[in-house]
C-alpha positions as CSV (number, residue, x, y, z in Angstrom):
1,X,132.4,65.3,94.5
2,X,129.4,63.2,93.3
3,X,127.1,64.4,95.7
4,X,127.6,67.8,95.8
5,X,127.3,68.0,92.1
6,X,123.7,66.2,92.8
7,X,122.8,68.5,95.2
8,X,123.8,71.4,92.7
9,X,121.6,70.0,90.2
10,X,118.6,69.1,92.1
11,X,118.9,73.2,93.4
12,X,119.1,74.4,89.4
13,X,116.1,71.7,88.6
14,X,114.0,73.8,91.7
15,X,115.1,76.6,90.4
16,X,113.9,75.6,86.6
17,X,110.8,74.3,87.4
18,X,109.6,77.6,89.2
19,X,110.7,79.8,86.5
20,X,108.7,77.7,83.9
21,X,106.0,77.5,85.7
22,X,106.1,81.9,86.9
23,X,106.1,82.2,83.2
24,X,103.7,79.4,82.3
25,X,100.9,81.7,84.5
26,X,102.6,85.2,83.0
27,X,101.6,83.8,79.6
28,X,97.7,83.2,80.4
29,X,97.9,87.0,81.1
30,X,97.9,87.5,77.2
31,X,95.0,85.5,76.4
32,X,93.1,87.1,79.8
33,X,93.8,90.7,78.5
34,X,92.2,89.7,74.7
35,X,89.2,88.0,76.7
36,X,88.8,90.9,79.0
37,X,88.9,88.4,81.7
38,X,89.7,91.1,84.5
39,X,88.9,89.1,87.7
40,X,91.0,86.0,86.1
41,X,94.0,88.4,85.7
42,X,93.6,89.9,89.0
43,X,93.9,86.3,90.3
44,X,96.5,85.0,88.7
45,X,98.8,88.5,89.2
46,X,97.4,87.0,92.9
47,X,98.5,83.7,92.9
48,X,102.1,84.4,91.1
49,X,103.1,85.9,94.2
50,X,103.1,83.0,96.4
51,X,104.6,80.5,93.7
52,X,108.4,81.1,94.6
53,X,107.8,80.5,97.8
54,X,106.1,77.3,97.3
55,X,108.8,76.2,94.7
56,X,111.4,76.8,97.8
57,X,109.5,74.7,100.0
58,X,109.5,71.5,97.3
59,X,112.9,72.0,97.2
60,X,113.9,71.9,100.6
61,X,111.4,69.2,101.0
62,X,113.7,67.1,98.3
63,X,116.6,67.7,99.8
64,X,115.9,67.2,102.7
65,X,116.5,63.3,102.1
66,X,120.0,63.8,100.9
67,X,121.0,65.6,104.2
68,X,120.8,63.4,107.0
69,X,122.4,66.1,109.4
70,X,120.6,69.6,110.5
71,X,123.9,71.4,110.3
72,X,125.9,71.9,107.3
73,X,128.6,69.6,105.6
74,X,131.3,73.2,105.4
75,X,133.4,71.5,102.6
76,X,130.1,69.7,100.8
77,X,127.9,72.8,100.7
78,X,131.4,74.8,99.6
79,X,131.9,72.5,97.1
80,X,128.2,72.8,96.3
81,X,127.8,76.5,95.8
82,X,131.0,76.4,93.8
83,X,129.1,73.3,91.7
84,X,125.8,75.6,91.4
85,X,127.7,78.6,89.9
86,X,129.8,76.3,87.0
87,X,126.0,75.4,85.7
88,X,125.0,79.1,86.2
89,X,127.4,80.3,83.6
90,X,125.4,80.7,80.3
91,X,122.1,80.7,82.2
92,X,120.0,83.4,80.7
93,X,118.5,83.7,84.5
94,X,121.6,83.1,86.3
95,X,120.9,86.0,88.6
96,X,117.5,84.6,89.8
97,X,118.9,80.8,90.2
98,X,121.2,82.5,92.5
99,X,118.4,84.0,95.1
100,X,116.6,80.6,94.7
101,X,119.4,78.9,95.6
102,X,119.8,81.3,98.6
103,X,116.0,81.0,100.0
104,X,116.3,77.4,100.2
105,X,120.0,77.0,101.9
106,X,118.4,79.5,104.5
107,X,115.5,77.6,104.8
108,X,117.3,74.6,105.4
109,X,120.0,75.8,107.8
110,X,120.7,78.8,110.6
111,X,121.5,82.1,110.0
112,X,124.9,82.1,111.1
113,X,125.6,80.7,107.7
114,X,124.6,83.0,105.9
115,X,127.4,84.7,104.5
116,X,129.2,84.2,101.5
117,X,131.2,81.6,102.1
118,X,127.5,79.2,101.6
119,X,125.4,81.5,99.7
120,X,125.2,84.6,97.1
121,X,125.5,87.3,99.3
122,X,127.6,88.9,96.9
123,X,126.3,87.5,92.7
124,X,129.2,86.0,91.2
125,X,128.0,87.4,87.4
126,X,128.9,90.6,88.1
127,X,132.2,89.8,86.4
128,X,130.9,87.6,83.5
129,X,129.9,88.9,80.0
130,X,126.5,89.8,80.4
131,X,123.0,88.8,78.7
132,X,122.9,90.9,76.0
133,X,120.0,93.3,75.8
134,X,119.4,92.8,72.5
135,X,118.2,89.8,73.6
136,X,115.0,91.6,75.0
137,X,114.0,93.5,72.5
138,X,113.7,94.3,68.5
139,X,115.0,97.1,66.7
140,X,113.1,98.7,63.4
141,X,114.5,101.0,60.6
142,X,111.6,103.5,59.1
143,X,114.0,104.5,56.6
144,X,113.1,100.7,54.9
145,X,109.8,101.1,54.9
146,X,108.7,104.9,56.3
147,X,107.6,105.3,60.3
148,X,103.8,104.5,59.7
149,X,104.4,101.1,58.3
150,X,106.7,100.5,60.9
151,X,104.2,101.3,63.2
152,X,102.0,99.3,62.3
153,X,104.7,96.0,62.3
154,X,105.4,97.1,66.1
155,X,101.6,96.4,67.0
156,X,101.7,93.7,64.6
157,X,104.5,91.8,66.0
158,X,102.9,91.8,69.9
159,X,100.2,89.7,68.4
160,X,97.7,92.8,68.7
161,X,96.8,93.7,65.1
162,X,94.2,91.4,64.5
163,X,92.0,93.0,67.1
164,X,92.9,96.6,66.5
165,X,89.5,98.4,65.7
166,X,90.9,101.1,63.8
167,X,94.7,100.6,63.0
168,X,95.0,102.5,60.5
169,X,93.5,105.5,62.4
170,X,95.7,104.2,66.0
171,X,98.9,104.2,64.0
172,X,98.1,107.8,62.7
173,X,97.5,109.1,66.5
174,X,100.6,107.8,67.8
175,X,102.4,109.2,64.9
176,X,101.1,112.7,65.2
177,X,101.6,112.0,69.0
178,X,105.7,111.4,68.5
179,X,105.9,114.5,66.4
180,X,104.6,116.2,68.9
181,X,106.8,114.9,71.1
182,X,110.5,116.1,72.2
183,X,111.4,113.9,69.0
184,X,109.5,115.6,66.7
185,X,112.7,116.8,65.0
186,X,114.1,113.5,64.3
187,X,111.1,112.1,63.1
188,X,112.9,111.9,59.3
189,X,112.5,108.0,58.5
190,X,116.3,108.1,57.6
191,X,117.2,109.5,61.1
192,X,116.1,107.2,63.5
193,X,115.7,103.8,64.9
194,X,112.8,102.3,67.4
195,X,113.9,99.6,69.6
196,X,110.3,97.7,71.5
197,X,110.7,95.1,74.0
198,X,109.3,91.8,72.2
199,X,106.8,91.5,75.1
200,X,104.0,92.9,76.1
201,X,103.7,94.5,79.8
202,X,99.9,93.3,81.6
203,X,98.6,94.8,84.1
204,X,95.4,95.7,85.5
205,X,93.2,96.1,82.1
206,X,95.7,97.4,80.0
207,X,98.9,96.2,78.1
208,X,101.7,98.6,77.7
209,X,103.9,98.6,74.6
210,X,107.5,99.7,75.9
211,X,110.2,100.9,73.6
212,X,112.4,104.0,72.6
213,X,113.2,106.4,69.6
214,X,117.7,106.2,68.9
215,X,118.5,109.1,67.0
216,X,122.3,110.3,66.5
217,X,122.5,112.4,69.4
218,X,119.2,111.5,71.4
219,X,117.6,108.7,72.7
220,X,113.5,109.1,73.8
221,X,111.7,106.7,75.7
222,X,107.9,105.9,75.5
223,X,105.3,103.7,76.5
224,X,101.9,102.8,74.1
225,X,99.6,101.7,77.1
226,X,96.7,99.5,74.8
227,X,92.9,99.1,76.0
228,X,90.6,97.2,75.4
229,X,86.8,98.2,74.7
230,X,84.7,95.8,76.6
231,X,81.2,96.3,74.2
232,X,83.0,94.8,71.5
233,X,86.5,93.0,72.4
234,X,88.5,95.5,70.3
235,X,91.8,96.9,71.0
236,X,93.3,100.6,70.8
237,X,96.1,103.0,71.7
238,X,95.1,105.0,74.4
239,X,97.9,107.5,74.9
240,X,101.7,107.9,73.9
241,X,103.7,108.6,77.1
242,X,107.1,110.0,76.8
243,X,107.3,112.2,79.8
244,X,109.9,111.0,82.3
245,X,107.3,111.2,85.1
246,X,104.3,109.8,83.4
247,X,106.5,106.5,83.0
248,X,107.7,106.6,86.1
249,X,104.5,107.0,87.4
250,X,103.4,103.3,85.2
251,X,106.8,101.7,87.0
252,X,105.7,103.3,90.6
253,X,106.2,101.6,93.7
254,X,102.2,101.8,94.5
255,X,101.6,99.8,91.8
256,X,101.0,96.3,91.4
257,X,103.8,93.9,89.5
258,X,103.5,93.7,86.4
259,X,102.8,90.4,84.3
260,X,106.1,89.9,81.6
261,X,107.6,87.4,80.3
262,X,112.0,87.5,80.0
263,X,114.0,85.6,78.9
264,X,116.9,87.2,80.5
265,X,115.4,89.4,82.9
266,X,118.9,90.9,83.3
267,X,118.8,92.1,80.1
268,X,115.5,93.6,80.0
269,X,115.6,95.1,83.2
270,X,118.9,97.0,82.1
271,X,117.0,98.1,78.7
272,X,114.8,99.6,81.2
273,X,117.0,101.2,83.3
274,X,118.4,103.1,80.3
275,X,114.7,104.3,79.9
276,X,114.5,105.5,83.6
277,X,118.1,105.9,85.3
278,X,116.2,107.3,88.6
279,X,114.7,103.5,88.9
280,X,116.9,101.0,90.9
281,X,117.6,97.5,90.0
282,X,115.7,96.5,93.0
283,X,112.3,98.7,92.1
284,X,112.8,97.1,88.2
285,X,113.0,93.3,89.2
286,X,110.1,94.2,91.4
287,X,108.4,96.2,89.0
288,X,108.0,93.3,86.4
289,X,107.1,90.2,89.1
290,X,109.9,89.3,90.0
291,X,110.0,90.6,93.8
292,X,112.6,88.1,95.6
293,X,114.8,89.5,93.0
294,X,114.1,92.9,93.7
295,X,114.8,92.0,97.4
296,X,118.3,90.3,97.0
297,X,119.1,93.3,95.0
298,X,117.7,96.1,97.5
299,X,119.8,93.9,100.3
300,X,123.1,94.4,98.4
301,X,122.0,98.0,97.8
302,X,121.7,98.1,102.1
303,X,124.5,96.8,102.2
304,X,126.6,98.9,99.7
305,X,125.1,101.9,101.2
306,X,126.2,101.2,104.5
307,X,129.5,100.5,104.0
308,X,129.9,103.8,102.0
309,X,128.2,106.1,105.0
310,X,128.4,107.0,108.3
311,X,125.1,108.5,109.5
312,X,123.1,106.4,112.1
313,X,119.5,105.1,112.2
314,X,117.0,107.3,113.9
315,X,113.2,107.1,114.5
316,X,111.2,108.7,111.5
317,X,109.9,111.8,111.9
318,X,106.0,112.9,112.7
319,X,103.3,111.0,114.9
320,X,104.5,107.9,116.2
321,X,102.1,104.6,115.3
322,X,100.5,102.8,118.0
323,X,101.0,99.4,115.7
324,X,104.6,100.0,114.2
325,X,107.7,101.3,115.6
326,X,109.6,103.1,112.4
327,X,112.4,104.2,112.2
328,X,115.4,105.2,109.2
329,X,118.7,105.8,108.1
330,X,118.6,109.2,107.2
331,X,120.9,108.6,103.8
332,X,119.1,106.0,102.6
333,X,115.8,107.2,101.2
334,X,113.6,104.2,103.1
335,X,111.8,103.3,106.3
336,X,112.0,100.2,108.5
337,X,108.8,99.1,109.8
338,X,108.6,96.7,113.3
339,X,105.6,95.8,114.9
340,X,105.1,96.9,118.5
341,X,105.6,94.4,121.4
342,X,102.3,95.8,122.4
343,X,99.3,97.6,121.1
344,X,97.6,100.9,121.9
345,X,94.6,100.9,123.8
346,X,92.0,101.9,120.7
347,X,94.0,98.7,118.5
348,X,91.6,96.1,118.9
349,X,93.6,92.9,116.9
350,X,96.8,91.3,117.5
351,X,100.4,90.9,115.4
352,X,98.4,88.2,113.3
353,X,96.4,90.1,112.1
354,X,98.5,93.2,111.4
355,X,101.0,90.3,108.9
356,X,97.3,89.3,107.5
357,X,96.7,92.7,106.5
358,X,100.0,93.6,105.3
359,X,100.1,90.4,103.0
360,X,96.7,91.6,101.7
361,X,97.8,94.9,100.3
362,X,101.4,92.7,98.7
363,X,98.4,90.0,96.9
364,X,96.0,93.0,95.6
365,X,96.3,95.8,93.0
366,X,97.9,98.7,95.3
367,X,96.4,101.2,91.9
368,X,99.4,103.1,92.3
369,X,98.1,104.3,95.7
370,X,99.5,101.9,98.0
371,X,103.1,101.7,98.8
372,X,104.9,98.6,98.2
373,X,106.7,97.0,101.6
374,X,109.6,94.6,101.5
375,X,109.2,91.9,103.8
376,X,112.3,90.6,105.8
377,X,112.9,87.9,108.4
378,X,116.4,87.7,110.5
379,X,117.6,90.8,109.8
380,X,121.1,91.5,111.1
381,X,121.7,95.7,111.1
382,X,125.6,96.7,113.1
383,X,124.5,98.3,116.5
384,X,127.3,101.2,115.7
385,X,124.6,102.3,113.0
386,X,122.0,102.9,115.6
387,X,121.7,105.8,117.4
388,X,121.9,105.2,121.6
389,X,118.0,107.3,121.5
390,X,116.6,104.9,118.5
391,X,118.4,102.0,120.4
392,X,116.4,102.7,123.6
393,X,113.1,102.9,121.9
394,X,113.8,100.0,120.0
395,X,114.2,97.8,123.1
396,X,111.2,99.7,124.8
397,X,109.0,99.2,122.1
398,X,110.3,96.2,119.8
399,X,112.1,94.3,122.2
400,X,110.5,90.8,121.3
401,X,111.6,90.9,118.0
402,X,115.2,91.8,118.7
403,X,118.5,89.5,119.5
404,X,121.8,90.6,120.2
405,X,124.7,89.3,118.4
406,X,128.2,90.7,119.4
407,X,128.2,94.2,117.4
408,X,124.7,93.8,115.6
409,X,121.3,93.4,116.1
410,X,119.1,90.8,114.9
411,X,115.4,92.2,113.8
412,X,113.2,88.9,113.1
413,X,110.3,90.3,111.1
414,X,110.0,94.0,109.5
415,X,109.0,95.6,106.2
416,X,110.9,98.2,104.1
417,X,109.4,100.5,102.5
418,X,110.3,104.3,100.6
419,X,110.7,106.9,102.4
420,X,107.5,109.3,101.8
421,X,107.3,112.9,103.6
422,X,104.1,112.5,105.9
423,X,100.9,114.2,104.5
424,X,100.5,116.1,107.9
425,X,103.8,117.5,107.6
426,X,103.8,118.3,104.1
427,X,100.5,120.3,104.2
428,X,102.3,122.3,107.4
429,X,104.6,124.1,105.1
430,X,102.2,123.9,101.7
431,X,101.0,127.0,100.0
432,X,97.7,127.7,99.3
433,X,97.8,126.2,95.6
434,X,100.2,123.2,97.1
435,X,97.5,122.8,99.5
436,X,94.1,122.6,97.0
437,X,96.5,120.2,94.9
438,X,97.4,117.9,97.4
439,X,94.4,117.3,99.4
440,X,92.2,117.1,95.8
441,X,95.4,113.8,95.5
442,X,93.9,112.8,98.7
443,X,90.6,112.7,97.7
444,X,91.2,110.8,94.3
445,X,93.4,108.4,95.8
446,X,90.4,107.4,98.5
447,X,88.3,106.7,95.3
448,X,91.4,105.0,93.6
449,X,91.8,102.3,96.4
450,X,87.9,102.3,97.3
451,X,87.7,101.5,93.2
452,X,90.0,98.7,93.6
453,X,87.8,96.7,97.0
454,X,90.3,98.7,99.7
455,X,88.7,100.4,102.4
456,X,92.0,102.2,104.2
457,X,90.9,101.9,107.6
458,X,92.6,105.1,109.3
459,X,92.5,107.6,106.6
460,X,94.7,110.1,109.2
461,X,96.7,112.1,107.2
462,X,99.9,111.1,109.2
463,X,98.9,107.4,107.2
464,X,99.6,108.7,103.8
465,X,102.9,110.3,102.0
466,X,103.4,112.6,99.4
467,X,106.4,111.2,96.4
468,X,108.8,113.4,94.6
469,X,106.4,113.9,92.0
470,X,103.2,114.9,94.7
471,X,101.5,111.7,94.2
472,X,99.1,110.9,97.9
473,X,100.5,107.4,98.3
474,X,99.0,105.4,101.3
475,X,101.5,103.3,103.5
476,X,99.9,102.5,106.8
477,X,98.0,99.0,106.6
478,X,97.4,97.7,110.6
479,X,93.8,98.6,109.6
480,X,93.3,98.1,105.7
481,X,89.9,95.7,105.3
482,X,88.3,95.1,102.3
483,X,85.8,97.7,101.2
484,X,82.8,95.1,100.6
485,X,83.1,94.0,103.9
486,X,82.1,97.7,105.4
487,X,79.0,98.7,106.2
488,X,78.7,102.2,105.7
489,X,75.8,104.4,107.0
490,X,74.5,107.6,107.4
491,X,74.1,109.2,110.4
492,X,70.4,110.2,112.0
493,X,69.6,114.2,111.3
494,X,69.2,115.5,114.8
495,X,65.8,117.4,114.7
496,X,65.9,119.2,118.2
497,X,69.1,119.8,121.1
498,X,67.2,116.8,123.0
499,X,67.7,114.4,119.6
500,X,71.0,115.3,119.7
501,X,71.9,114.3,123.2
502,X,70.4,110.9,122.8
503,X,71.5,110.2,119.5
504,X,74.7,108.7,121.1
505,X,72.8,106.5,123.1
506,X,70.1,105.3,121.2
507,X,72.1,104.6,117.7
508,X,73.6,101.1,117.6
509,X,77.1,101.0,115.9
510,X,78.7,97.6,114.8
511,X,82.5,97.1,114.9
512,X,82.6,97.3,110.9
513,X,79.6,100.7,110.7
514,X,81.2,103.5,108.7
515,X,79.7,106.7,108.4
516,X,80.9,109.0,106.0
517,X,79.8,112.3,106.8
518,X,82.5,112.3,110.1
519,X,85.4,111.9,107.7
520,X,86.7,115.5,108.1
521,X,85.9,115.4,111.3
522,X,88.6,113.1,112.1
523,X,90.9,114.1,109.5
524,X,91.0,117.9,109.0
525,X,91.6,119.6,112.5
526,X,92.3,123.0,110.4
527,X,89.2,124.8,108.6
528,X,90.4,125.5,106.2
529,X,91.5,122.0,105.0
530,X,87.7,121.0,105.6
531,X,86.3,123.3,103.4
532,X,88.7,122.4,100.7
533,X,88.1,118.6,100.9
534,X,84.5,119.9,101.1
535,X,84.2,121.8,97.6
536,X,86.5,119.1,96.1
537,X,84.9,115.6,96.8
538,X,81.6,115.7,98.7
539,X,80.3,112.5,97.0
540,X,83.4,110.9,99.9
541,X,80.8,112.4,102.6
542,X,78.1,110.3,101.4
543,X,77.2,107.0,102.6
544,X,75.3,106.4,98.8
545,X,78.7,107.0,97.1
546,X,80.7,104.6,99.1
547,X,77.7,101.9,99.1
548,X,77.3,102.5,95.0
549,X,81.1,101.8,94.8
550,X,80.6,98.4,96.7
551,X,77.7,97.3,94.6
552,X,79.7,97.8,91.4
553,X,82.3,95.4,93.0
554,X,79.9,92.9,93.9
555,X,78.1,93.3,90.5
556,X,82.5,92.0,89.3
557,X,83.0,95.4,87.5
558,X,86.9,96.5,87.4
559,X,86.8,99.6,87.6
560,X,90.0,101.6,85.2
561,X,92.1,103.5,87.3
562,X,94.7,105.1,85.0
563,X,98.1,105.8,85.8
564,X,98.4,108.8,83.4
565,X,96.6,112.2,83.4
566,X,93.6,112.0,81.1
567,X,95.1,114.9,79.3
568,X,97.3,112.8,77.5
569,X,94.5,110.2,76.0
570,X,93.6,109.8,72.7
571,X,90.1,110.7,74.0
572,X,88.6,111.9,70.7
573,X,88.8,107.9,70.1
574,X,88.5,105.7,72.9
575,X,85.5,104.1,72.1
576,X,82.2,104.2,74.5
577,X,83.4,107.7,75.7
């Protein structure tokens, strides 16, 4: 059928033109890292995000002349889809042609479509020979030419060497540093192989050097994250990282996408899934920029899961929001996120602005501190798997954004996110060392997101989460604002009782005036918990601290917030230290 091959070509020519152009602005990252252009690559990491969408919009926009009807032609748009997935059949990004081809068929007809009879609901390369993952990465043999010069062709062949300070001396460190390692055994040039990804990972002001040590019985994983010293443009290693947390920790969830390009990003994300088995699909496509991937593939993993359970959605434990009604399915390590119908009484904005905010945190660098939320429209969820309570509350409390279709329910706008155990909970059954530890997380992870221009709003315990490896993690963002557009201030010392009393009165407090000296106030009801916060971070207490934080901003300094403890650093080296 002429047409419906046109229309299956015009769909893979969208498709193509995105994905040149995604990696087109992944590329400038490169040449922005060597420059130490930090606020360029904070902008484009910033505008990448909004490019599929727009790509989806030309697309429906040209298509839109070749379907003179709203509803869909069944047997064209069969034939279409069937069309679409002859030409996907050596594509190296088959996988991602399919979602596109998905966002613009539901942006062009209703959801009653949408099953996968029109679309990819299920991927039909699951069955096909795969990319393989050689494909994303180079192997080396030491016993050719002996593991420091083979070091020294890794860096080389990223296109690093050049501005390598002291290579020599960097290649030395991470050598020491791998025979120190859980590999230090197999470190015999004749008993190993490294396999690197061919391209560098960019992110924030660093670029990370991902590979793996094969040995005959082993396989270890490790990440080179590489710096650059602002005084005088050079390069250097900063760390090795082979611990299964620490690279976790560099893939989190909290952390902004990284800038890569793939050729087949099937392939590399399994290479990196064979690093880190704990990470899904899902969190891998997202990791490395390529979100609507990462939410196709979470939405087949909601739907595997809840075909293969039987438990029923609940409301998630500990204080219920005033903005979003939250609820989860207690086998599936997530939340759903809905916002209320209505407001409480000390919410002063409105739904748009709550979507402003939330699309804030998705643009900015969350500095592993911030939770990433997965953003969903028309989502249909089988009543059976709601529990009669959660049901009730839903239609008390989120009953605009519900529609009822036979046996499911239709959820027009909420956010996914993981599934964290609340702060305020966690510190209820903490011991005293559990305690000190967590709440000196709390602290740094204020100073991470105030570093990064994000001033959290409500800094209630009950807002933040504590991951599997006791990481403070933030997740609540109805109130998130910009830290430079704060105006924080300290508060009038009270000489006498009568100063006191009309202190209330006579001080003048604008709608954006922080004062810093009431945070534990509001945030520690226990002591105990003040005191500790108290001997750990008194700078937070400080209007100076927070106001010096926004004049470095201001001044355009990017402040380093590292994802790894400094105990692993080559800090003997790093230069300017």
């Amino acid at each position: 059928m002429a047409q419906a091959d046109r229309i299956a070509k015009l769909m893979l020519q969208g498709f193509q033109r995105h994905y040149q152009l995604f990696c087109a602005l992944t590329d400038d990252a490169g040449q922005r890292f060597l420059r130490g252009d930090w606020q360029g690559l904070q902008g484009i990491s910033r505008d990448r995000i909004s490019y599929y969408d727009r790509r989806v919009t030309e697309s429906v926009e040209t298509l839109r002349h070749y379907l003179p009807d709203e509803q869909p032609d069944e047997g064209l748009w069969q034939a279409v889809k069937v069309g679409y997935t002859d030409l996907l059949s050596f594509h190296p990004q088959a996988e991602l042609a399919e979602s596109f081809y998905n966002s613009v068929f539901c942006s062009l007809f209703h959801r009653r479509y949408y099953h996968n009879q029109f679309i990819f609901v299920e991927t039909t390369i699951a069955g096909r020979m795969p990319v393989p993952v050689e494909a994303e990465y180079r192997s080396y043999f030491p016993v050719l030419d002996g593991v420091p010069v083979t070091l020294q062709t890794i860096i080389e062949d990223m296109g690093f060497a050049t501005q390598f300070a002291d290579l020599r001396g960097d290649v030395e460190r991470l050598r020491q540093a791998f025979a120190a390692s859980g590999a230090e055994q197999s470190l015999q040039a004749h008993q190993l192989r490294i396999d690197v990804l061919k391209q560098p990972f960019y992110r924030n002001k660093a670029a990370y050097v991902i590979g793996r040590i094969v040995t005959l019985k082993h396989s270890y994983p490790f990440i080179v994250p590489v710096l650059r010293n602002d005084s005088d443009g050079s390069l250097y290693a900063d760390a090795l990282l082979t611990h299964p947390q620490h690279m976790s920790v560099i893939f989190s969830f909290a952390r902004a996408y990284f800038m890569v390009r793939a050729q087949a990003p099937s392939a590399l994300v399994r290479f990196l899934q064979s690093l880190m088995p704990r990470k899904s699909k899902a969190d891998l496509y997202a990791a490395i920029g390529l979100h609507k991937q990462g939410k196709t593939e979470f939405y087949r993993e909601l739907l595997q899961h809840l075909a293969n359970s039987n438990d029923q959605m609940v409301a998630a434990p500990g204080v219920r929001g005033l903005v979003m009604m939250v609820f989860t399915l207690p086998s599936f390590p997530y939340v759903f996120k809905v916002i209320r119908d209505r407001f409480g009484s000390t919410k002063e904005f409105g739904r748009d602005t709550v979507l402003a905010r939330y699309q804030l945190v998705k643009r900015h660098d969350r500095v592993g501190r911030m939770a990433d939320t997965i953003e969903y429209s028309n989502v249909a969820l089988p009543l059976a798997r709601i529990s009669a309570d959660l049901l009730t509350e839903l239609k008390q409390a989120i009953g605009d954004s519900l529609e009822f279709e036979g046996d499911t329910v239709i959820i027009r706008h909420l956010y996914i996110e993981k599934r964290l155990t609340p702060l305020n909970i966690f510190l209820e059954y903490a011991d005293e060392q559990e305690t000190r530890a967590i709440i000196n997380d709390y602290g740094q992870a204020l100073k991470d997101m105030i570093a990064a221009n994000i001033f959290p709003g409500d800094m209630l315990l009950k807002n933040f989460g504590v991951t599997r490896g006791r990481r403070v993690v933030f997740y609540d963002y109805d109130e998130v604002q910009y830290l430079t557009d704060m105006n924080f201030r300290t508060l009038p010392q009270s000489k006498n009782t009568e100063d006191m009393l009309m202190a209330a009165d006579s001080h003048s407090v604008a709608p954006n005036d922080i004062f810093p000296q009431q945070l534990i106030t509001y945030v520690f009801a226990k002591a105990k918990l003040k005191e500790i916060f108290q001997q750990l971070h008194p700078e937070l207490l400080r209007a100076d601290y927070w106001q010096g934080q926004q004049a470095r901003i201001r001044a355009g300094e990017v402040s380093d917030v590292f994802p790894y403890p400094k105990e692993v650093r080559f800090t003997r080296y790093n230069p300017g230290e």
